[in-house]
N, C-alpha and C positions, 0 to 999 in steps of 0.2 A: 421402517425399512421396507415394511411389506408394500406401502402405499407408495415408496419412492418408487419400488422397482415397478406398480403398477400404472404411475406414473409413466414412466420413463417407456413401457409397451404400450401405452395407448399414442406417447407421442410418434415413437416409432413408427406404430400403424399408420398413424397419420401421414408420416413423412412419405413410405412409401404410398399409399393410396391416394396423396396429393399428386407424389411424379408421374403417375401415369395418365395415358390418355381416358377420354371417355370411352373410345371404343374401349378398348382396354377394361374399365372396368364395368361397360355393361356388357360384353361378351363375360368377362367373370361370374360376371350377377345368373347369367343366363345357366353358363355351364356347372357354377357351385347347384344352384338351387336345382337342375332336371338330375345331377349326379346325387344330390343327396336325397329329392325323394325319390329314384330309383334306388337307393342304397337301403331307404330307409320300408321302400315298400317290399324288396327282396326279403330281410329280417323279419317284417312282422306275417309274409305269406311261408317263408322259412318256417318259422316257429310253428306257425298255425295249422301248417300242410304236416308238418313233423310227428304232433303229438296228435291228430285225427286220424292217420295211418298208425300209430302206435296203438290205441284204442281200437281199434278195427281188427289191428291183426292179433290184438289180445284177446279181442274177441271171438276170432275165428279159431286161437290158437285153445281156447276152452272148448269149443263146441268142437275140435277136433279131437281135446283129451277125452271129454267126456264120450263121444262115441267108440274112442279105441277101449274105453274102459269096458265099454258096454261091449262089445266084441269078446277083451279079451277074460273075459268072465269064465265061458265056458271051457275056455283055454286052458286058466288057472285050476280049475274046478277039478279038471280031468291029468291036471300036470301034464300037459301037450306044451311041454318050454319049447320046443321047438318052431312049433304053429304059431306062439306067443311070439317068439325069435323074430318070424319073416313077418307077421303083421308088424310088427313094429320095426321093420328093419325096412318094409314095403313104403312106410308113412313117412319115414325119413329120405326115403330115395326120393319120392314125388311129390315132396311139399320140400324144398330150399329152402325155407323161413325155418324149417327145425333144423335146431341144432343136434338135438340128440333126443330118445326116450328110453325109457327103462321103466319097470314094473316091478314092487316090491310086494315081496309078502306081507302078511300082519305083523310076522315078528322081524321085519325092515328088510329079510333077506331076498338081494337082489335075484331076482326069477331070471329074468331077461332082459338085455339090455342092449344098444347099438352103438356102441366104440370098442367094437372087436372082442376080446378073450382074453380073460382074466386079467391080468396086473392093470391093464390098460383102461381100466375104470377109473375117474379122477376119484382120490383120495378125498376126504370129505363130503362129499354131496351129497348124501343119502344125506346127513346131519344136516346141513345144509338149509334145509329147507321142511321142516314136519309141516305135515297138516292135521291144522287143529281140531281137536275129537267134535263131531258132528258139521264139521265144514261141507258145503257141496262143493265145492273146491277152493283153492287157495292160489295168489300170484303172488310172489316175488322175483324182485327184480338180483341178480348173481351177477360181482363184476369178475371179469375172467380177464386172461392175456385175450383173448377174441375179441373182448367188448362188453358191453353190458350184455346179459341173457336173461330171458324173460322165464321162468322156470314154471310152471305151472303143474301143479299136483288134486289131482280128483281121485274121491273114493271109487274100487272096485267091490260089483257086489255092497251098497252101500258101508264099506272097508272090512268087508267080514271075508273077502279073497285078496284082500289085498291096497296099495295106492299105488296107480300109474299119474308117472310122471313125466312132461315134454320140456324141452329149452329150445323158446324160440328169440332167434335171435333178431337183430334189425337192420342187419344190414341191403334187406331189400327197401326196407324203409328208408334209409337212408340214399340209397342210390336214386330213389325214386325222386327223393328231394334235393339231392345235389344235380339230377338231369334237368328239373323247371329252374333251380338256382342257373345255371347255365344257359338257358333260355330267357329268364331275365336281365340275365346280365348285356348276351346279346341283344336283347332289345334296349334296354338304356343304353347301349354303346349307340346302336342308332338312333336313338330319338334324340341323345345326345349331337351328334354330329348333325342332326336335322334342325333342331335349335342352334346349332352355331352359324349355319346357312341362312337362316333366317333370325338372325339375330346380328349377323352381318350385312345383312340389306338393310336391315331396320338403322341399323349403327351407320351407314352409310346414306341415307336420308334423314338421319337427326345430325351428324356431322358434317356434311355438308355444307348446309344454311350457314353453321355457327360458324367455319372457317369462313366461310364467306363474309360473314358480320365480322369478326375478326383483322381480315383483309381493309373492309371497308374503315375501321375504328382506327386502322392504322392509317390510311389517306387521310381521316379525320383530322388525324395528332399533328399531319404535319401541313395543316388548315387547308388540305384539299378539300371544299366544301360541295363538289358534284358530284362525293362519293355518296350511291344509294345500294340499300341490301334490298337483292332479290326476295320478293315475299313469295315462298312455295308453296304456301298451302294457309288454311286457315287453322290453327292447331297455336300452341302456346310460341313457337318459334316462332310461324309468322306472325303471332303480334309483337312479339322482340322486334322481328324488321319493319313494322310498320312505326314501330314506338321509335326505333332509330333514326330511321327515316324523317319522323318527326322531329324528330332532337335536331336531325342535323339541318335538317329546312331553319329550323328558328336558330339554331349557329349562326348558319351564312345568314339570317334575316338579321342578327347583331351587328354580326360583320360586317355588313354593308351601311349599318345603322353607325356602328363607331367610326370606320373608316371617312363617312359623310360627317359623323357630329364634328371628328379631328379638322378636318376641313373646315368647316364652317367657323370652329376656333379660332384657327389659322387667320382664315380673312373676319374673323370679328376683331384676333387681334392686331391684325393690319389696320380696320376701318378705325379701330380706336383711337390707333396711334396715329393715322391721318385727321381725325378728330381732335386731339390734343395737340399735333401740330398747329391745324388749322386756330384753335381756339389759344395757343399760344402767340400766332402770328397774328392774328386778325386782332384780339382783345389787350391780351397781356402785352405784344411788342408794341403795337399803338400807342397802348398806356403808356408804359414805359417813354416811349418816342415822344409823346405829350407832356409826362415828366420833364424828358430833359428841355421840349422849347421853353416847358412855362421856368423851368428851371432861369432859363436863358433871360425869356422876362421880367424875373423875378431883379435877377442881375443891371439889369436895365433899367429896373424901374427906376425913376425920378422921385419919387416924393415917398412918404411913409404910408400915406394911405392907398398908393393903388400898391405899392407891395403885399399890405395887409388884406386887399383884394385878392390879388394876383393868390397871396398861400392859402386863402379859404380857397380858392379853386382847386388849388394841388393837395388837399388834405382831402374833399372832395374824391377826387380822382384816384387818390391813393385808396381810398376806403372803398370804390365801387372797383378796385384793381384787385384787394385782400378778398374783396367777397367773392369774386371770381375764383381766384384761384383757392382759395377754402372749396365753393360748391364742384369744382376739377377734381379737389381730391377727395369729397367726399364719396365722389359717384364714383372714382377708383377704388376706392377702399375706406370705407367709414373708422376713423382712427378709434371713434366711440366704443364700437365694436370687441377692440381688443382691450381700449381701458377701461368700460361700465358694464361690457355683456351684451345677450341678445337681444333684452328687453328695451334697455338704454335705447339700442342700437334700432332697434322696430318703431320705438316711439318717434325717434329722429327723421326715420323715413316715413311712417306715415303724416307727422307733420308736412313734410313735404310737400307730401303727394295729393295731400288736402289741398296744397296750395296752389300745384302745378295741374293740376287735373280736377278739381273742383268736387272731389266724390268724397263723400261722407262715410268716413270708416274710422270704427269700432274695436277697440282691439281689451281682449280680456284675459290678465293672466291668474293662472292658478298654482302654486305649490311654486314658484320659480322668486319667494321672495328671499333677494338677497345673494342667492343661489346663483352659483358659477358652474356650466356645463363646460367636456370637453371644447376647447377652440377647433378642433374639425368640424364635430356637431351645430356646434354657435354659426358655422361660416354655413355651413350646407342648410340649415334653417333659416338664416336668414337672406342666402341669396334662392329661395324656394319661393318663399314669400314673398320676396321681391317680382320672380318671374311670373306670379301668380296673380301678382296686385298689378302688374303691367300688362298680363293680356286682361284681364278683368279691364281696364281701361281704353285697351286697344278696339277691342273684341265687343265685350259684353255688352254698350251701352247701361251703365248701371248706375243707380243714382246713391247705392251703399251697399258698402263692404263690414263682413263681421269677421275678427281676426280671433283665435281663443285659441292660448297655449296654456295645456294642463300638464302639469309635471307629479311623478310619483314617482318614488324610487329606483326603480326600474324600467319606467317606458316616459318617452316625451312625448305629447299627441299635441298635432295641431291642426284647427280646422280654418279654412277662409272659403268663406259662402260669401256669393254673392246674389241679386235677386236680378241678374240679366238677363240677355235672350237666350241663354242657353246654347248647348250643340248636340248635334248627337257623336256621342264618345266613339261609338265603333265605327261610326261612318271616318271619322277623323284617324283612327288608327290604322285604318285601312288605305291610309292615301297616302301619298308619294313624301318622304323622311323630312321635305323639307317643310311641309304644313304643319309638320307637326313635330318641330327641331323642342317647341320651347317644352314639351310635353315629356318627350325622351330625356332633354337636358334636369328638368325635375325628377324625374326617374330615375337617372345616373347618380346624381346628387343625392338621394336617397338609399341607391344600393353603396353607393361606396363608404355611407357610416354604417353600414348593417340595415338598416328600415327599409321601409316599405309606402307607397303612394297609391292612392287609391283617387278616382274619379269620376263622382257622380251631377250629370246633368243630360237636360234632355230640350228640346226646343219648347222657349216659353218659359221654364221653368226653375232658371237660372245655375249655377253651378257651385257644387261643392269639393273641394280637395280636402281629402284625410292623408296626412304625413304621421306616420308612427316609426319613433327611433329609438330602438331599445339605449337603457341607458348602464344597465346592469353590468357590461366589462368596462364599463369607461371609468 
């Protein structure tokens, strides 16, 4: 119960201290902390101012008893109660810190005293307070409807005339310490409000910037990409806006990047499909159209041997018709692919490509026996590789290719080096989207399974690509 309910006020705390603004609560910050240690420096200079004048005037209030004692010696000696009377009636008038005095004989009886005549002596106080046989004097403290009183009793005539006794009280003490308490309290009221002026400029140069970033984050959202934050200073917000700034530079640098890759789709998959027209019309309808004359011939023939002529040619023709259009849809989409895997599917084109481009590649698997990865994965690896073994060809001048896909439980890595002229990477990154479509388009293809592409080469010194795909959610 007790941990729900503390629960239940930390979440509170929370709710409000999340709704408010910053200013808000670094003006709080500002004014809890100057109000508490003004609070907390009043109490402990209270306390300490308090009992240093308590001490002092106890002080004073003994070496006053003791010399009225010594005074009234000869007073008592000579029973001059009257002379007794005004000295100690004289010390009350002009010392305000007494309360009262009075002087007792040996055997306690009141000699003289200053709260007026007869009845009017408080009752008990002589008891009140003895002092102890051989004491040079004695203090205790008497609470009264007045206050506390400080009573202090010293022998007369070392107590052989007598003990005089004083009650001082503190109320000068105390005024003295409630006049600085008042004095500091007006000064935290000002240094208070002095901190909140300067604690409102300061709030108003660290909130600025951030509505400003704010502002800008919102132009962001709705892909206005020429939103930039004013940098005001060099302090941790202006590196927020410079970091922003950054961010959003390489935004619009996507932006422009995807908008162009979509493009370039667009008219690849135009040129395709004018490609597959063309290579339907030119190859496959020929064919066909050669079919039907021989077909016709066929029809025609006269004798049994040029017919058996005539259909090795169309069985011919039909077989370099099938291979066409098999090698149409393999470069569409390798059927392999989906029914043997990536491996299958990598061995088929690199056969190929030995064929059609004369370069000598290698290719080495490890941990992927038998093994079937995600078909997203399968397709983005294998059309990487693809793109990879094509500018390797285009590009490199290279006379061998090494292909190595290692597989572990959780990560697929794959490298292809090649030993050609090389480039330099950053020069190539740094140029216009369309030099380097096939580089990006590897890159997309690797962020859109989760992984990552990496590319190492340099002129002379040939190139290598690292593709890592996690494999762990798949």
């Amino acid at each position: 119960m007790r941990w729900h309910f503390l629960h239940q006020a930390r979440e509170r705390f929370w709710e409000i201290a999340g709704g408010v603004s910053v200013r808000t609560k670094i003006l709080g910050i500002v004014l809890g902390g100057t109000v508490l240690f003004g609070l907390t420096t009043i109490l402990q200079v209270r306390y300490a101012l308090y009992h240093v004048l308590v001490a002092r005037t106890q002080d004073w209030g003994i070496a006053m008893a003791s010399d009225l004692a010594a005074r009234s010696t000869d007073l008592i000696l000579i029973n001059d109660l009257m002379g007794l009377h005004r000295l100690l009636q004289d010390a009350v008038d002009h010392n305000p810190e007494l309360r009262y005095a009075f002087a007792l004989s040996p055997e306690g009886e009141v000699l003289a005293h200053t709260f007026g005549t007869g009845p009017e002596f408080p009752v008990g106080l002589v008891e009140a307070h003895p002092l102890p046989p051989g004491a040079s004097y004695h203090l205790q403290p008497l609470r009264t409807p007045e206050g506390v009183i400080w009573d202090i009793a010293v022998p007369v005539f070392r107590g052989q005339a007598g003990v005089l006794r004083l009650g001082l009280r503190d109320t000068g003490v105390r005024a003295a310490v409630d006049a600085l308490t008042v004095r500091l309290l007006l000064t935290t009221v000002a240094v208070s409000a002095l901190s909140i002026g300067i604690a409102l400029f300061l709030t108003h140069l660290i909130v600025r910037p951030i509505r400003g970033l704010v502002a800008m984050t919102e132009r962001v959202a709705r892909r206005d990409f020429t939103a930039r934050a004013v940098v005001w200073a060099k302090d941790e917000i202006g590196a927020l806006a410079q970091a922003f700034n950054a961010m959003v530079e390489e935004l619009a640098q996507q932006e422009r990047m995807r908008a162009f890759y979509i493009q370039r789709i667009i008219e690849a998959q135009e040129e395709e499909r004018r490609r597959i027209a063309r290579e339907l019309h030119d190859e496959t309808g020929q064919a066909l159209a050669s079919l039907r004359v021989g077909l016709r011939n066929i029809e025609q023939a006269l004798d049994p041997e040029t017919m058996r002529s005539r259909l090795q040619d169309m069985y011919r023709l039909v077989d370099e018709t099938l291979n066409r259009v098999r090698r149409l849809a393999f470069e569409l989409r390798p059927s392999v692919l989906d029914d043997l895997g990536l491996v299958a599917a990598l061995e088929r084109y690199i056969r190929d490509y030995r064929e059609r481009f004369g370069i000598e590649v290698e290719m080495q698997v490890i941990g992927l026996d038998g093994r079937r990865i995600p078909p997203a994965i399968e397709t983005a690896v294998y059309r990487i590789v693809q793109e990879a073994l094509t500018n390797a060809a285009k590009y490199a001048g290279c006379q061998r290719i090494s292909v190595l896909l290692q597989a572990s439980p959780r990560l697929l890595s794959v490298i292809v080096e090649d030993d050609g002229c090389g480039f330099d990477v950053d020069r190539v990154l740094r140029e216009e989207p369309g030099n380097r479509l096939g580089i990006y388009g590897m890159r997309e293809r690797a962020q859109l399974v989760g992984g990552s592409l990496a590319i190492e080469s340099a002129p002379g010194q040939g190139t290598t690509i690292y593709l890592r795909v996690p494999l762990e959610d798949s």
